[in-house]
ZAPAGU-986266 format. One line per 5 residues: for each residue x negated, y negated, z of C-alpha. Coordinates in steps of 0.001 Angstrom, whole numbers. Layout:
! ZAPAGU-986266
X,Y,Z ~ ...;
***
This chain:
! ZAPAGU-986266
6434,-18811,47185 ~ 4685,-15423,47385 ~ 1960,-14646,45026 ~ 4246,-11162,44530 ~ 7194,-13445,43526;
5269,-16441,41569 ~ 5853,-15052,37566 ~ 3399,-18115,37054 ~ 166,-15736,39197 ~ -1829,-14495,36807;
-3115,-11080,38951 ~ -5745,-10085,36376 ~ -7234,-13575,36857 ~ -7244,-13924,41083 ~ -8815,-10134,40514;
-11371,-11560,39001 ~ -12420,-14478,41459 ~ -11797,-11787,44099 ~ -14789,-9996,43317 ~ -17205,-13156,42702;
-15997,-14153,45846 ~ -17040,-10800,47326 ~ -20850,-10980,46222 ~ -20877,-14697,46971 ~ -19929,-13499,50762;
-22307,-10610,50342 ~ -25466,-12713,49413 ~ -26725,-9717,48102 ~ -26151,-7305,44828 ~ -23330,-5045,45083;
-21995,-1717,43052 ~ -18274,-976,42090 ~ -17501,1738,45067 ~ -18544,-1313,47739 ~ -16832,-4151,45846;
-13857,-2046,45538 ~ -13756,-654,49240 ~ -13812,-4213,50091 ~ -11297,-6547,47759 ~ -9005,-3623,48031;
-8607,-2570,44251 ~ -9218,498,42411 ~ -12377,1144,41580 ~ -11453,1638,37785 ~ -10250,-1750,38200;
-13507,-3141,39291 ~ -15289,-1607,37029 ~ -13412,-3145,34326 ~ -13700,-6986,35658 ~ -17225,-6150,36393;
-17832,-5223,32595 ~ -15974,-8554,31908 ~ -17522,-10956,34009 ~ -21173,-9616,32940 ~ -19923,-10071,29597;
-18886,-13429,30278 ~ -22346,-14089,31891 ~ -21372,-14764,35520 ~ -23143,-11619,36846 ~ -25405,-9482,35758;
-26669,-6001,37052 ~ -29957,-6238,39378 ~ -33113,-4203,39156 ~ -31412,-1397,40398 ~ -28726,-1440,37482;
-26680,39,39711 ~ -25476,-3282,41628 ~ -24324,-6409,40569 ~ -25740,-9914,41419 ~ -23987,-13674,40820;
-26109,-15496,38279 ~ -26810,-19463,38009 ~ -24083,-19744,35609 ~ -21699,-19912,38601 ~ -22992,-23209,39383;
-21890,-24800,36449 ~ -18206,-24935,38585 ~ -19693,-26031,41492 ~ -21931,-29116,40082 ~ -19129,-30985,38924;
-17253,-30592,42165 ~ -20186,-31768,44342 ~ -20991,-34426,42100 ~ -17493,-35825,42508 ~ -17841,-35606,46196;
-17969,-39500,46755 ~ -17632,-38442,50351 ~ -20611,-36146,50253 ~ -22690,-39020,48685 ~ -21675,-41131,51492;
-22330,-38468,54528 ~ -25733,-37630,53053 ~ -28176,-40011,54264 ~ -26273,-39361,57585 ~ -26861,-35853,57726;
-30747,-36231,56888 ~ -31147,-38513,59744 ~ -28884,-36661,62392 ~ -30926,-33176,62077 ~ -34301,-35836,61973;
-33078,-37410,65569 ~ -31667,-33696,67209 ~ -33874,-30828,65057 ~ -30473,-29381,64613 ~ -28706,-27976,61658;
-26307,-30482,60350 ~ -23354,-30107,57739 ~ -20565,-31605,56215 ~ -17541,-29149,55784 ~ -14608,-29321,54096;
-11021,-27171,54309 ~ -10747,-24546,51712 ~ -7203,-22630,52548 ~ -7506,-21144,55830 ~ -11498,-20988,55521;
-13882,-23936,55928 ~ -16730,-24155,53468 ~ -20373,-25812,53617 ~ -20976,-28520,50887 ~ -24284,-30031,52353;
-26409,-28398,55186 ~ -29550,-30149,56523 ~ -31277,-27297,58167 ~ -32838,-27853,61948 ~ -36098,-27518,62500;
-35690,-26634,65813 ~ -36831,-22680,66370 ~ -33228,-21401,67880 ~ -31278,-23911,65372 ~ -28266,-22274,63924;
-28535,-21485,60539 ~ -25906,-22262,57611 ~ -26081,-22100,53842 ~ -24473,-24512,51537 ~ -21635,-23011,50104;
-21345,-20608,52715 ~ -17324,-19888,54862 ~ -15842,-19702,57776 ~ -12432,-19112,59294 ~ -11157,-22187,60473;
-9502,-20508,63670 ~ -13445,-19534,64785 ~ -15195,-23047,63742 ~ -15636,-26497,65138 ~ -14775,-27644,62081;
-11735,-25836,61444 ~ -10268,-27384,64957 ~ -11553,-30935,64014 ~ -9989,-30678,60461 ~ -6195,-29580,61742;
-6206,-32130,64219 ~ -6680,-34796,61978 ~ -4038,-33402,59395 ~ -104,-35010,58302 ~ 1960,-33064,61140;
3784,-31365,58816 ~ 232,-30090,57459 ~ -673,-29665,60604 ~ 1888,-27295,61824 ~ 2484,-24810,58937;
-1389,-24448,59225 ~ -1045,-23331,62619 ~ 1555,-21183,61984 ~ -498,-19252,59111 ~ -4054,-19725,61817;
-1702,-17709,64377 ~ -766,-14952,62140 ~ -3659,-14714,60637 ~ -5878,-14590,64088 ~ -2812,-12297,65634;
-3403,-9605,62862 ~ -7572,-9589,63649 ~ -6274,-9416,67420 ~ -8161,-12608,67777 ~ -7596,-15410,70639;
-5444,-17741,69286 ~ -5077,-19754,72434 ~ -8285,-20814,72723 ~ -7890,-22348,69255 ~ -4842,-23937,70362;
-7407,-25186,73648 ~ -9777,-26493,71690 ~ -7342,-28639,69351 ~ -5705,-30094,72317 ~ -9399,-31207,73547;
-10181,-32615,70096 ~ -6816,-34656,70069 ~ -7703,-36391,73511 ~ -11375,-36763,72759 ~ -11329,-37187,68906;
-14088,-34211,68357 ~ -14174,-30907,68592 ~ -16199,-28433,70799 ~ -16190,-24388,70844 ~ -18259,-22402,72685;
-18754,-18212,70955 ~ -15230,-18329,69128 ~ -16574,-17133,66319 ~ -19564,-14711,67741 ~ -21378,-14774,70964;
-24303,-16993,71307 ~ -23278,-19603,68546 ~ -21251,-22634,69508 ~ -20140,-25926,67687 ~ -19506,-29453,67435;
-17445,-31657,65086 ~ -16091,-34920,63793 ~ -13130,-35138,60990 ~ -13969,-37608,58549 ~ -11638,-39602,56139;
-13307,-41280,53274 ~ -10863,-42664,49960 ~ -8030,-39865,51060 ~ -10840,-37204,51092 ~ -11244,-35185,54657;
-13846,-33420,55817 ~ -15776,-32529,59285 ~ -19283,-33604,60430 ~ -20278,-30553,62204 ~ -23408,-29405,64354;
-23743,-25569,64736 ~ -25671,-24986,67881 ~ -27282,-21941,70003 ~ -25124,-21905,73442 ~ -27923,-19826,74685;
-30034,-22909,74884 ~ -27641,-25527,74807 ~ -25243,-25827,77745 ~ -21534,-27431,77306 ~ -23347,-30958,78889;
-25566,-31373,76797 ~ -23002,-30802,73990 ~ -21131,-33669,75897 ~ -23168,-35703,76665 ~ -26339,-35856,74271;
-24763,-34605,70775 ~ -21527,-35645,70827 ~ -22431,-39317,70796 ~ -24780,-39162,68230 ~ -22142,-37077,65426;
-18886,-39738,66731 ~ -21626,-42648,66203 ~ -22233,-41336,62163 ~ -18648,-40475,61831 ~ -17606,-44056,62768;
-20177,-45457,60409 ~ -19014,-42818,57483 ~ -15324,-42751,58494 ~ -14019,-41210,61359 ~ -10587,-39936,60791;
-7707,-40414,63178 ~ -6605,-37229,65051 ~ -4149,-36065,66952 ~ -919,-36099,64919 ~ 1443,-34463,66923;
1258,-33036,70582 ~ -380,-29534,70663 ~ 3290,-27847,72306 ~ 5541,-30267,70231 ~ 6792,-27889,66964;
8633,-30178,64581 ~ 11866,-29023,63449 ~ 12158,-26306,61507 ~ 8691,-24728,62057 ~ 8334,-21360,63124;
4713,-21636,64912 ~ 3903,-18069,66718 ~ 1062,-18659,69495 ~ 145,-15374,68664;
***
């Protein structure tokens, strides 16, 4: 059901989250006219839910007092999340000693509608090591980790997700075939491998995990400027499917990549 159609949406309330998800994006402080050229609301309507949510205490205005920053109190909904995370508690240790062996950045991801979203990074020490933040997004039709996630999905899952990844990458005139590609690799291989889908320069690697019916992806963000496809292959890939295995690997490969069940309407875009 539409979020126009669903009497149960409460608009005033996905307003709200709208614009902490803005700044959270931003990483930096923000005023109304910006927030409001970007969510796509009024900006008398920002101004009110910024009033609120400083009110409320989960942001404040910066030194400027002419922006608006998140403030710590936003963590108070992530803690309990991460600390509930029995997968993240397992993955860890694995993490810590993956970036030790390769000086690579190393993070666990998990789906978050059609982004994917950083719950532990171990930053690389490595001087051209990709960097990520924990809690930071991506699309899932530009990541490793978005290909290695579908592919281990239910095939029902797994299909209306690629039918909202097509329209979605269709509308930012984005290749969806090379999505599509990389899926089909990842079901024959059981990881996943792109090479500048999301931006030139940055490539990645990634292994679905499945630990007590909770799935995530081990993933290794990497430079391809100074790491070839090969050396993907061969040297990195074993050492993420080795950890995976010993955390959980998760089957993939649900359904054929050209095989639409019935009744889905998949668009290759």
């Amino acid at each position: 059901m539409s979020e126009a159609k669903d009497r149960q949406f409460v608009d005033a309330l996905a307003r709200g989250f709208a614009v902490l998800e803005c700044l959270s994006r931003a990483q930096r402080p923000m005023g109304n006219g910006e927030i409001s050229r970007i969510v796509g609301l009024p900006p008398s309507t920002i101004s009110r839910l910024t009033h609120t949510l400083t009110e409320l205490g989960y942001i404040r205005r910066s030194s400027s007092e002419r922006t608006y920053e998140l403030t710590p109190k936003n963590l108070t909904l992530g803690y309990p999340v991460l600390a509930g995370m029995t997968l993240l508690d397992r993955a860890r240790p694995y993490l810590k000693s993956i970036s030790d062996e390769t000086h690579e950045t190393v993070a666990l991801a998990v789906r978050d509608s059609l982004h994917i979203s950083f719950v532990e990074v171990i930053p690389g020490t490595n001087l051209l090591a990709v960097r990520l933040a924990t809690g930071g997004r991506l699309r899932m039709g530009v990541s490793a980790a978005g290909v290695a996630i579908t592919a281990a999905l239910s095939e029902r899952k797994r299909w209306s997700t690629l039918n909202r990844l097509s329209a979605d990458m269709e509308q930012r005139n984005e290749d969806f075939k090379a999505f599509e590609r990389a899926l089909e690799d990842c079901d024959k291989t059981g990881y996943a491998i792109v090479r500048n889908l999301w931006q030139e320069g940055v490539g990645g690697i990634s292994v679905p995990l499945l630990w007590q019916g909770s799935l995530a992806a081990l993933t290794m963000p990497i430079s391809t400027g100074s790491i070839n496809e090969q050396r993907m292959r061969n040297d990195l890939v074993p050492i993420l499917l080795k950890a995976a295995h010993e955390i959980g690997a998760a089957p993939v490969g649900a359904a054929p990549v050209g095989a639409v069940p019935s009744g889905a309407n998949l668009s290759s875009g």
